[in-house]
C-alpha positions, -999 to 999 in steps of 0.1 A, spaced: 441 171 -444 421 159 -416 430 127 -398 404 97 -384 373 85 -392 336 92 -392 322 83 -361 288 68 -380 299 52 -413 336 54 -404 351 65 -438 380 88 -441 377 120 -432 385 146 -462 391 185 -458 353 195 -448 339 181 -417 307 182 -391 323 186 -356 303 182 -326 325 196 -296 321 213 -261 334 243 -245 339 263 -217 328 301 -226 321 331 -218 302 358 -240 309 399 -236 274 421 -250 286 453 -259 253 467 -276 244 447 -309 281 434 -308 289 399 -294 320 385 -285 322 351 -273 356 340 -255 362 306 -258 383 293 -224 384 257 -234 371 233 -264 371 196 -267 359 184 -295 336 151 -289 333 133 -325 337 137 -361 316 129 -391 320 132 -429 290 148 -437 261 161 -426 241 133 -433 260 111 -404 260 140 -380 217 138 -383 224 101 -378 238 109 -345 220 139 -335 189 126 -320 209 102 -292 230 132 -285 204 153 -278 179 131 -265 164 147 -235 177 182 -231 155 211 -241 157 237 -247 180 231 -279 192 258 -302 186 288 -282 194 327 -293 223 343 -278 208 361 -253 231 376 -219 208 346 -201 199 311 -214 180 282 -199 201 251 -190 191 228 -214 185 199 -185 169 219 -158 158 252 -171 180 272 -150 189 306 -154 221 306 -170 244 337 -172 263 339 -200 285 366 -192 304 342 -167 321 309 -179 297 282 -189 295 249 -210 278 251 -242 276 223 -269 283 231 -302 282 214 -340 301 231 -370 312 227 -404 350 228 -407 371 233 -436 409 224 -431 429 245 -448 463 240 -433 497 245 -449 532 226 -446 538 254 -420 505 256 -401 473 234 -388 445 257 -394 404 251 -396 382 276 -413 345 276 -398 316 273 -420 291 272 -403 288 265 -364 255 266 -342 255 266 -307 236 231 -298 232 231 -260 240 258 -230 241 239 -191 244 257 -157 272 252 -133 245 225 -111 237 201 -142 270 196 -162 306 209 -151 332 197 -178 350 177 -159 356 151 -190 347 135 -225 307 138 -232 309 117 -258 325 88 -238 303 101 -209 268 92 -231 284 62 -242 289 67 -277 323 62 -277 343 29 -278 373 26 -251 400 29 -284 382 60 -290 378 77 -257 397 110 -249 393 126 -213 401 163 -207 393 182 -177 384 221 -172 370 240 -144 336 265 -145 325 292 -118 293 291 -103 269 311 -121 252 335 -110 210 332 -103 194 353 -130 160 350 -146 160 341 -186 148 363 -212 126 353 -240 
């Protein structure tokens, strides 16, 4: 069973969960197939429901655009409309349903349901910590600071 609180109403946390989290990706097109390779994952906050992660959603996402995009080999960066290669390691936001189904003899999550929030190029947001804490929706008990490293990507124009 999951462990903490909600980061809105700050109940327990059961088994089923929204996660908001960021990673470092890359994704591999191999004709309708697409595989995306995860190279590093924080995750940023929890909440209980979905109700509390709408509660939350708006300051979150309050000024990038564009949000929710398809997963196309190029993306705009969601804060200055850059090209954005996904084929080469980027930072992406994310939001998801978990479901823990651990046993005594392994932590495991089963995903529900996960949505790729936000995609940034190399020049607007390298992960270089917590961007939760880094927007200020964090409290000092609660911050957590990891560190990863991107590669510039390369200058391509976005498709439709």
């Amino acid at each position: 069973m999951q462990t903490g609180r909600c980061q809105v109403c700050e109940e327990q946390l059961g088994s089923r969960t929204h996660e908001f989290y960021s990673r470092t990706q890359k994704v591999v097109f191999e004709g309708k197939l697409k595989t995306v390779t995860v190279l590093y994952e924080l995750q940023e906050m929890s909440f209980c429901g979905q109700e509390c992660w709408e509660a939350m959603e708006k300051p979150i996402m309050d000024g990038l655009h564009p949000l929710y995009q398809q997963l196309h080999p190029v993306a705009k960066c969601c804060e200055c409309q850059a090209p954005v290669d996904r084929t080469q390691p980027h930072y992406a936001l994310y939001v998801g349903e978990l479901e823990d189904v651990s046993q005594p003899w392994l932590a495991s999550m089963r995903i529900l349901d996960e949505r790729e929030v936000a995609v940034f190029c190399a020049e607007c947001r390298v992960p270089d910590g917590d961007l939760a804490a880094a927007l200020g929706l964090l409290t000092e008990e609660n911050d957590s600071v990891a560190a990863a490293e991107s590669e510039p990507a390369k200058k391509l124009e976005p498709q439709s």
